[in-house]
C-alpha positions as CSV (number, residue, x, y, z in Angstrom):
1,X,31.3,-71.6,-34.0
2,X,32.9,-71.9,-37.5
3,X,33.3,-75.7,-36.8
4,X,30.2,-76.5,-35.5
5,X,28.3,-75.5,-38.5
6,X,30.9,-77.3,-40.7
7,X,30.3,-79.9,-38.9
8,X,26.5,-80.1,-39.4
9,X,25.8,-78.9,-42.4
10,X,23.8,-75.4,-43.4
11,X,20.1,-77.6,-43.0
12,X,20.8,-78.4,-40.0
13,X,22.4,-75.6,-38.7
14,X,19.1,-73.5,-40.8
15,X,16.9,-75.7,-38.3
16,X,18.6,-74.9,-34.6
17,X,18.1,-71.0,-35.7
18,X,14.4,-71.7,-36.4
19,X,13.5,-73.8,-33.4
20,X,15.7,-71.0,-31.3
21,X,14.1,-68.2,-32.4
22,X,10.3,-69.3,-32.1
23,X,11.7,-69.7,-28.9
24,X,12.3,-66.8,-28.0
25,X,9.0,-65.5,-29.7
26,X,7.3,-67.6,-27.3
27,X,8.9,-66.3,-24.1
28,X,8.4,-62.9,-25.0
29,X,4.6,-63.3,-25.5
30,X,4.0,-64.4,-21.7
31,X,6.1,-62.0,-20.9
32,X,4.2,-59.3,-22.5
33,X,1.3,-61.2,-21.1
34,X,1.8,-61.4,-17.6
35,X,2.9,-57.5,-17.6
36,X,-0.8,-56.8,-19.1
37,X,-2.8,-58.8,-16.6
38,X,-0.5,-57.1,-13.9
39,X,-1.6,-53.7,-15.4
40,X,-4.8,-54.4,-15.6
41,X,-5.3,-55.6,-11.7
42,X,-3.8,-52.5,-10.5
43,X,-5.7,-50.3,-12.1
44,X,-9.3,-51.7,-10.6
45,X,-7.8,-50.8,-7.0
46,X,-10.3,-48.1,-5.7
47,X,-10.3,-46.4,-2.4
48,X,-13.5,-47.9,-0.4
49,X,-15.6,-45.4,1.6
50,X,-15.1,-45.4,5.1
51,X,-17.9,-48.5,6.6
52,X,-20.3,-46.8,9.0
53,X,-22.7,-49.2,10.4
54,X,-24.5,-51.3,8.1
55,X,-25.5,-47.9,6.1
56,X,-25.5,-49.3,1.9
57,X,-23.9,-46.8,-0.8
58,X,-27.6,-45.6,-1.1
59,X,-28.0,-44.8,2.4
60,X,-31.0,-47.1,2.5
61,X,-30.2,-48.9,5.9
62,X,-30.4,-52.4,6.1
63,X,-30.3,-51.7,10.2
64,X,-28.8,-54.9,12.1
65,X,-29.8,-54.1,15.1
66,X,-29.8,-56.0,18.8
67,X,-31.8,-59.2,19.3
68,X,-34.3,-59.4,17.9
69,X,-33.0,-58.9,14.6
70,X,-35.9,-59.7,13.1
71,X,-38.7,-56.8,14.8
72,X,-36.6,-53.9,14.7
73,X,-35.0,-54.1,11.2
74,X,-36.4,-53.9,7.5
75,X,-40.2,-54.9,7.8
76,X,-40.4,-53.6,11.9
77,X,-43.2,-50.6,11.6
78,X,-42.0,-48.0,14.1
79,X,-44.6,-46.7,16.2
80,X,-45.5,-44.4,19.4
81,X,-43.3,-44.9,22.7
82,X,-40.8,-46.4,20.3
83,X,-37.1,-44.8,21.3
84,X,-34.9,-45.2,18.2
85,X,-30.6,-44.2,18.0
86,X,-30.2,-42.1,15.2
87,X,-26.5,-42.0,13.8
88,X,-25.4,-39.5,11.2
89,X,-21.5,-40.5,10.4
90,X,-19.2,-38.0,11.8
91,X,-21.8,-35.7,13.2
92,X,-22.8,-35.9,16.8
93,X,-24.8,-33.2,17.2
94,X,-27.4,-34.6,15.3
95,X,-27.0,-38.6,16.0
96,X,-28.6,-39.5,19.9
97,X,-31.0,-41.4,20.7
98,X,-34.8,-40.2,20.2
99,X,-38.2,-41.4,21.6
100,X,-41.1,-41.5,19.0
101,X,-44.0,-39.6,20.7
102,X,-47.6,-40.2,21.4
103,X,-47.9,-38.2,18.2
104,X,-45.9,-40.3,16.3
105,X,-43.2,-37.4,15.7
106,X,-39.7,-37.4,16.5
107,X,-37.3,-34.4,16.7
108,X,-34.1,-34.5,15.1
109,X,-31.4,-31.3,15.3
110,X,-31.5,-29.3,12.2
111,X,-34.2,-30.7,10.7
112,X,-36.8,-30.1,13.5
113,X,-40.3,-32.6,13.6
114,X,-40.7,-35.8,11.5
115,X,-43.4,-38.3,11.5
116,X,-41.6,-41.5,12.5
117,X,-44.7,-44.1,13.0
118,X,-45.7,-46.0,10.2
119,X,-42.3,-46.4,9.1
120,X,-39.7,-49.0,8.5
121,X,-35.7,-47.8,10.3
122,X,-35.1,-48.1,6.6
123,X,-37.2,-45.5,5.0
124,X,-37.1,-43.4,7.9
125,X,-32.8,-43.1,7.6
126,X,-33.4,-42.5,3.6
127,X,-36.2,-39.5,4.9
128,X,-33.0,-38.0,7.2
129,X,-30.5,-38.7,4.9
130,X,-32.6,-36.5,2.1
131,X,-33.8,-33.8,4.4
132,X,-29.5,-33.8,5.1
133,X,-28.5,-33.4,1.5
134,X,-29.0,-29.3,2.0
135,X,-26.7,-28.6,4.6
136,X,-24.2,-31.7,3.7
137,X,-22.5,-33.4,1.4
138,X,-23.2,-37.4,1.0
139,X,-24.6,-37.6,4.6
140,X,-24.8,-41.4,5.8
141,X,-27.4,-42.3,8.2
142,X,-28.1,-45.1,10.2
143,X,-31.7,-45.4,12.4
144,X,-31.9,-48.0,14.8
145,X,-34.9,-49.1,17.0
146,X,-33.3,-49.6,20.3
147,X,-36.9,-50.3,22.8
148,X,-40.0,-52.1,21.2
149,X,-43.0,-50.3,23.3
150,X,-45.3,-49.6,20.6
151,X,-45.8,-53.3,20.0
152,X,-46.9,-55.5,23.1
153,X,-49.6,-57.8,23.7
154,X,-51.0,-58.9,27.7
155,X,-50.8,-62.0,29.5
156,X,-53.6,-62.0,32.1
157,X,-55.2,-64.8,34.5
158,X,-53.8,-67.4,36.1
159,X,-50.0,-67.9,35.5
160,X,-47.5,-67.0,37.7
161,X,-46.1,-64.0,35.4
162,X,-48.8,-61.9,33.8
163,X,-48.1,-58.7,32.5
164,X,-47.6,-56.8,29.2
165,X,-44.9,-58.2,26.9
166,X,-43.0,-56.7,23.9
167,X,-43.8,-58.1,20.9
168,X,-40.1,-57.6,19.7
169,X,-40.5,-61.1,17.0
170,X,-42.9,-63.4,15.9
171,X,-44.4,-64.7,19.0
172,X,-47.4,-67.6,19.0
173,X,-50.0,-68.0,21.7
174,X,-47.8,-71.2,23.5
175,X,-44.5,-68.7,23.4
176,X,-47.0,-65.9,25.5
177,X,-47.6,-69.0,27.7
178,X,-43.7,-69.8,27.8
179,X,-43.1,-66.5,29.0
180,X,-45.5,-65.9,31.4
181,X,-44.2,-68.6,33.4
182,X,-46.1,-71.9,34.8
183,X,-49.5,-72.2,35.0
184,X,-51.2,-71.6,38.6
185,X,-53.7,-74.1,40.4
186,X,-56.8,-74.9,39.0
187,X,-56.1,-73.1,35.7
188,X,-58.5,-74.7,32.5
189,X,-55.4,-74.6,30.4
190,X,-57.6,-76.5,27.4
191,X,-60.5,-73.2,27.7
192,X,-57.4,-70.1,27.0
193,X,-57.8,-68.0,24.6
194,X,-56.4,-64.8,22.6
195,X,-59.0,-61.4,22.6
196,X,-58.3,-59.2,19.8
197,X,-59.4,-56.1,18.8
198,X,-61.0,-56.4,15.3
199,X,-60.7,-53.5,12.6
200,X,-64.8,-52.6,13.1
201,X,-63.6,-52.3,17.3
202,X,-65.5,-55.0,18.3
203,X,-63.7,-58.0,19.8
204,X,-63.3,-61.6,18.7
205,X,-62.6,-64.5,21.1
206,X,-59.6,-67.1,19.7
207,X,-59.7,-70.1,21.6
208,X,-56.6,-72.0,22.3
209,X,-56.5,-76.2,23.7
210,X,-52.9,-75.6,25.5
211,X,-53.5,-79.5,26.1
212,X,-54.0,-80.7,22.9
213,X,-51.9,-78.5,20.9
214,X,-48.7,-79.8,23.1
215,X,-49.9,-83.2,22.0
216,X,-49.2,-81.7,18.2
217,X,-52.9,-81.2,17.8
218,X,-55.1,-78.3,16.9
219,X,-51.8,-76.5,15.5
220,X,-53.9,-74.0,13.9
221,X,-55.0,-72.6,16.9
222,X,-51.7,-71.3,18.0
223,X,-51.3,-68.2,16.2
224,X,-49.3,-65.4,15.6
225,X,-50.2,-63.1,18.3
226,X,-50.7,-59.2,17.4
227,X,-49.8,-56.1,18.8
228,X,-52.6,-55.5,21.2
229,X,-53.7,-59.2,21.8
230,X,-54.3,-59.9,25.0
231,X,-54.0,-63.7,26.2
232,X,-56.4,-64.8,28.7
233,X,-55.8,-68.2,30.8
234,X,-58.9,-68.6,32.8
């Protein structure tokens, strides 16, 4: 070592110490670096609450239910003859399934009658899960409409189907046709129409061209039937 520095003079020699130890300042801050970051990710690591159904951290249910998605979750209206599941996690006493009554009521273990009708699955599992919170702790609680019979409409005439349908998603007057099957002899399929029951309790006639609106005309006169229509193919 003695020789090389003779060699190269005490500038030089001044230099290579400089450039070596900024270095080895340099290493040691990504070092120190990448052992923060490290730190840092580990300690965000939580311990996640055990999934039960589709039940949120609020217990406000966003219930996926069975097809139809779209009738028995957030804006589906529960309503008599319904039958809904009712899940409490880790409790099966009180989860089973439950038919709404004429009454709109329901009975649920522990917590004895609740109005039910008029209610979204939603708001009725954040009822439970409130009425729950003085015999447990954190209850999570999952409501589920499992049959549509509160909301139906009628298919009546001549088609080779009629009958009462569930209204289980939005259905127009040419999807009751669809499902009540083909149309029989003789039927005036450009003279249907839908009968519905007005607020006031009279009844308003709402003519349908089955002929013309296949054709893409008259579009505004298949509508979106309600609960209680009843469609009528002369």
């Amino acid at each position: 070592m003695h020789y090389l520095e003779s060699e190269k003079g005490p500038e030089a020699i001044q230099g290579q110490r400089n450039f070596a130890a900024r270095h080895i300042a340099a290493v040691a801050v990504l070092l120190l670096s990448v052992c923060v970051g490290w730190a840092q990710n580990s300690s965000k690591t939580t311990t996640a609450k055990p999934a039960f159904g589709n039940t949120s951290p609020s217990g406000q249910v966003a219930a996926t239910v069975p097809d139809p998605a779209s009738a028995r979750g957030e804006g589906y209206v529960i309503g008599p003859e319904d039958v809904l599941s009712i899940n409490v996690w880790k409790d099966p006493e009180i989860s089973g399934s439950v038919p709404v009554r004429p009454d709109g009521r329901i009975t649920v273990p522990l917590l004895g009658d609740l109005v039910a009708s008029g209610q979204t699955p939603p708001q009725l599992a954040a009822e439970i899960r409130g009425k729950l919170k003085n015999y447990m702790l954190d209850p999570e609680v999952q409501v589920i409409v499992t049959q549509v019979k509160s909301h139906s409409f009628n298919v009546v005439g001549k088609v080779t189907k009629p009958g009462a349908y569930e209204l289980a998603k939005p259905t127009t007057v040419l999807d009751a046709v669809a499902l009540a099957g083909a149309f029989q002899d003789f039927a005036k399929t450009n003279k249907i129409y839908v009968l519905r029951k007005m607020p006031d309790g009279s009844q308003k006639m709402l003519p349908f061209n089955y002929k013309q609106v296949i054709k893409g005309r008259q579009l505004d006169q298949n509508i979106e039937l309600q609960s209680g229509d009843t469609v009528v193919v002369p």
